[in-house]
C-alpha positions as CSV (number, residue, x, y, z in Angstrom):
1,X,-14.2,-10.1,-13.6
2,X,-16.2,-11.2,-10.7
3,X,-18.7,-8.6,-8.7
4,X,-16.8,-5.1,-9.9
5,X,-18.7,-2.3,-9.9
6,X,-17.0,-0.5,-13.0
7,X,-16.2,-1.9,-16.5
8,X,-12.6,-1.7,-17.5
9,X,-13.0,-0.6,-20.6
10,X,-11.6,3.2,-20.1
11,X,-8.8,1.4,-18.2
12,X,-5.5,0.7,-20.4
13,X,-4.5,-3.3,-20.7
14,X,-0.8,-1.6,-19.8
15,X,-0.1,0.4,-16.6
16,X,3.1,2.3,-16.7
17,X,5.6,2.7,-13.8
18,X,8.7,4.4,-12.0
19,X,10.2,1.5,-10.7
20,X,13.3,1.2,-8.7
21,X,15.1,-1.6,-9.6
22,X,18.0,-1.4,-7.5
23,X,19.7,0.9,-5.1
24,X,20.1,3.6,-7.1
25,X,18.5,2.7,-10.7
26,X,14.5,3.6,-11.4
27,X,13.3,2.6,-14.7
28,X,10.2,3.1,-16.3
29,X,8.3,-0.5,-16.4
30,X,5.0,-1.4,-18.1
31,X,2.5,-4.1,-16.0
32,X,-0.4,-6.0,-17.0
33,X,-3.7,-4.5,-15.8
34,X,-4.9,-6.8,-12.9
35,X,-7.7,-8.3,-12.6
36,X,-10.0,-7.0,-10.0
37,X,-12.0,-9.0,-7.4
38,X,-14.5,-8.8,-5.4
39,X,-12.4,-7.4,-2.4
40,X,-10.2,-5.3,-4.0
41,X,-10.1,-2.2,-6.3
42,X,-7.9,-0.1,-8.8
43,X,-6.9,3.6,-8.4
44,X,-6.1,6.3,-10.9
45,X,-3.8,7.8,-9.0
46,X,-3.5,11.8,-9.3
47,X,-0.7,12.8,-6.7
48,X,1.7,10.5,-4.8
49,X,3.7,12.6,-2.4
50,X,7.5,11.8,-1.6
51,X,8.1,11.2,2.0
52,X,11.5,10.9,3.9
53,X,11.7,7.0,3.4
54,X,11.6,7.4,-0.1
55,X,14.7,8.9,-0.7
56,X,16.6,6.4,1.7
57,X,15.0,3.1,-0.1
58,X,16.0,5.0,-3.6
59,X,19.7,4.9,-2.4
60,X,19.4,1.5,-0.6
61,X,19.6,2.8,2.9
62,X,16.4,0.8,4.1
63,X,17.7,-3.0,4.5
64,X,14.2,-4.3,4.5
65,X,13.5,-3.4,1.4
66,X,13.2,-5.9,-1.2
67,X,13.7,-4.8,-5.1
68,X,12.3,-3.8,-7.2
69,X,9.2,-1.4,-5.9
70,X,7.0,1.3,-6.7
71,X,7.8,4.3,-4.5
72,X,4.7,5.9,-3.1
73,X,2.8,5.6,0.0
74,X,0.9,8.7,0.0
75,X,-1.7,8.7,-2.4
76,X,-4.7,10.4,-3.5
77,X,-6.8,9.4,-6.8
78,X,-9.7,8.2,-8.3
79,X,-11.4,4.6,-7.9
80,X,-11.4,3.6,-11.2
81,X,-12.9,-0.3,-10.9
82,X,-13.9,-1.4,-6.9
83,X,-14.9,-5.5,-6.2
84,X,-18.5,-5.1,-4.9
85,X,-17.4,-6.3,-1.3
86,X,-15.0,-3.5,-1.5
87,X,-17.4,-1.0,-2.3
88,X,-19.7,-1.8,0.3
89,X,-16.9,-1.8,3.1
90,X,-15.3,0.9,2.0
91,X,-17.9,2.7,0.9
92,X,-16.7,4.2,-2.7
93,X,-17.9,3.3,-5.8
94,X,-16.1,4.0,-9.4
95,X,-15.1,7.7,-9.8
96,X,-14.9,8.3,-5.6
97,X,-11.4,10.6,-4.6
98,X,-9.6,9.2,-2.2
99,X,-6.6,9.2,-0.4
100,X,-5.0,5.6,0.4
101,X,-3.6,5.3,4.3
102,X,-0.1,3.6,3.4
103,X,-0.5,0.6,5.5
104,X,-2.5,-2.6,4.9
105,X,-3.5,-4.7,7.4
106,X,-5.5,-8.2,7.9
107,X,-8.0,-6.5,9.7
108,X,-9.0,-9.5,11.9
109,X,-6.1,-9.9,14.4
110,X,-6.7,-8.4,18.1
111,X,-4.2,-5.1,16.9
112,X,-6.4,-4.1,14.4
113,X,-9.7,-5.2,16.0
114,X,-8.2,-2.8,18.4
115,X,-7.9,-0.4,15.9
116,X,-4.3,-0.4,16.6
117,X,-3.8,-1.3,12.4
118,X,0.0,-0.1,12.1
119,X,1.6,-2.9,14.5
120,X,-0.7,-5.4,13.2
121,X,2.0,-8.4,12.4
122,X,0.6,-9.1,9.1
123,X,0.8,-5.3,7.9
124,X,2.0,-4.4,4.5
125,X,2.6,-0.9,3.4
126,X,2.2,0.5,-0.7
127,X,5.4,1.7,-2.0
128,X,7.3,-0.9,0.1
129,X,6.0,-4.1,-1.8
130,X,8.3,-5.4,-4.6
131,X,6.6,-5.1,-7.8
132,X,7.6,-8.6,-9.0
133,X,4.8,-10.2,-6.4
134,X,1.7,-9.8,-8.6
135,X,0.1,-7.6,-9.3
136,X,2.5,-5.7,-9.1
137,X,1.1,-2.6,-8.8
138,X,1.6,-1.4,-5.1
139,X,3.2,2.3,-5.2
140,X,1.6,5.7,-6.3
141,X,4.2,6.2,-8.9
142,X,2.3,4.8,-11.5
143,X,-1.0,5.4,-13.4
144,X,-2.9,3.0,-11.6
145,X,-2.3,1.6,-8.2
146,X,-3.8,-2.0,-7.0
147,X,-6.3,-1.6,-3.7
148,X,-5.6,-4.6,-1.5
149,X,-8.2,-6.0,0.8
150,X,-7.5,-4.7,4.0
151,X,-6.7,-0.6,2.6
152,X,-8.4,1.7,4.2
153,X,-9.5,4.7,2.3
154,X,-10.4,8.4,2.8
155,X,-13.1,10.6,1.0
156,X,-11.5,13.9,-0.5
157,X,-13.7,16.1,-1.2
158,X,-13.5,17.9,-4.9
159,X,-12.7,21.0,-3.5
160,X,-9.0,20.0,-1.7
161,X,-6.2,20.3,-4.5
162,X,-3.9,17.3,-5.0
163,X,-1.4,19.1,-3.3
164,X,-3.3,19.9,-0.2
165,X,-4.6,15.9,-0.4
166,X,-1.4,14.4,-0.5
167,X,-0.3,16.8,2.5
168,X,-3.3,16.2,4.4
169,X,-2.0,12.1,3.9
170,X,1.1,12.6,4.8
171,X,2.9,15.4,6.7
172,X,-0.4,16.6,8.7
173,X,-1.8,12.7,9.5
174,X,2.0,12.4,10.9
175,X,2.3,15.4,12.7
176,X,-0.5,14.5,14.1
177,X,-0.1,11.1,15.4
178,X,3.4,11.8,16.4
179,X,1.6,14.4,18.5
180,X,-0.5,12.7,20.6
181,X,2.4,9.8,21.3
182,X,4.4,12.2,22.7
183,X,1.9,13.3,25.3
184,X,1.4,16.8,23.7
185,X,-2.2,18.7,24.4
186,X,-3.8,21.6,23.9
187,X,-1.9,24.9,25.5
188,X,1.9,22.8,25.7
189,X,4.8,25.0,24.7
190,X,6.7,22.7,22.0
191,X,10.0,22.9,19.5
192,X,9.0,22.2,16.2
193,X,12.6,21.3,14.7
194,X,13.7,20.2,11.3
């Protein structure tokens, strides 16, 4: 393994996985650890939340979907092997927490040069992948996950649970951005409904 900044050796040979095979059917699957490079890494995950897209691609309501996948695009975990390009531009190295942002983009067209990452054309998003492209490891409902170039990660620190992690990822990054697209600012009166 080129440049990788963590041995693999506490790392099983066989990663185990909910995968959904087809609308409606989720099996447990076993994948072949992946070999790491340079730009890319491997997480142990610790808490994949469930958002409201997950239900809808278990029951085949998403038609852009292609089976099967790994559910999970809100993830926190550990880095358990980084490439050493991926260390340095991420800045982690081999036991960092984390949370993953769901989408993953090429990082050199003018959307994400712009910063503007989630319209980028080329995006991909974990838990949305099929797990038959190698390596197949793209959803947080498995041990491990695969870091792609082009993820973008967040430092947790030790004292934020799991739980609050995954919520931080997830409902709060969302409420959030769905905030400040619909014009809302400091002192507006607003409905919060749902």
């Amino acid at each position: 393994m080129p440049d990788v900044t963590a041995p693999l050796g506490a790392v099983p040979r066989d990663i185990r996985a909910a995968v959904v095979d087809s609308p409606g059917v989720m099996s447990m699957r076993t994948f072949p650890l992946p070999e790491i490079g340079s730009d890319e890494g491997l997480l142990k995950v610790s808490a994949a939340g469930v958002c409201g897209t997950d239900p809808k691609i278990l029951h085949g309501k998403v038609l852009e979907i292609e089976y099967p996948l790994i559910l999970g695009h809100e993830n926190v975990g550990r880095i358990a092997v980084v490439g050493g390009r991926a260390a340095k531009l991420w800045g982690v190295k081999a036991g960092d927490r984390v949370a993953v942002e769901s989408h993953v983009a090429c990082g050199t067209c003018l959307d994400c040069l712009q910063g503007e990452y989630r319209t980028c054309r080329q995006t991909t998003s974990y838990g949305h992948t099929s797990a038959d492209t190698a390596p197949h490891l793209f959803g947080g409902l498995a041990q491990y996950m695969h870091l792609r170039r082009g993820s973008i990660l967040y430092p947790i620190p030790d004292e934020v649970t799991n739980e609050e992690a995954v919520i931080g990822v997830s409902a709060l990054a969302n409420g959030i951005e769905w905030t400040g697209l619909g014009g809302v600012t400091l002192g507006d009166v607003v409905v919060v409904q749902g």
